[in-house]
Phi, psi and omega in degrees: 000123153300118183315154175294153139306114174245132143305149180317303183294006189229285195329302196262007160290007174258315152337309184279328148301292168352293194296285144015281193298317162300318166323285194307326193256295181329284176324318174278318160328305185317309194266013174284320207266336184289312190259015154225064141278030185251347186251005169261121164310154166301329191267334162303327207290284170318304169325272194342283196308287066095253185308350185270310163308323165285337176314305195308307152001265177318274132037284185318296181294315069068265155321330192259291194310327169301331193234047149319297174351277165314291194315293155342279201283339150293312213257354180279331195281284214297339119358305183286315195296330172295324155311311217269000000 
């Protein structure tokens, strides 16, 4: 059986849900882990926080390099707009 055919533009929106969607639950671990780090042992609290904060990161990074496009192309429009 053969894979479906995705075109570049459906591979990375979906890629960019993915990511998006991991982004939104890393975050909230973050901030889950941030604000009851009192109901947490220290070494959970390091594990959560810690190991999560590099997820997120990564995510971060992640997330930006899939809408490089957009961003690009926001800072060339705020550039032309400065001009004028």
């Amino acid at each position: 059986m053969a894979l479906p055919y995705w075109s570049p533009d459906t591979m990375q929106r979906t890629l960019l849900r993915i990511t998006n969607s991991l982004l939104l639950l890393s975050f909230l671990l973050q901030l889950g882990s941030g604000l009851g780090h009192g109901a947490l042992s220290h070494q959970q609290f390091e594990l959560m926080h810690e190991g999560n904060g590099y997820l997120l990161s990564s995510l971060v990074c992640v997330h930006v390099y899939l809408n490089r496009a957009w961003i690009k192309s926001q800072l060339s429009s705020l550039r032309s707009s400065k001009k004028k």
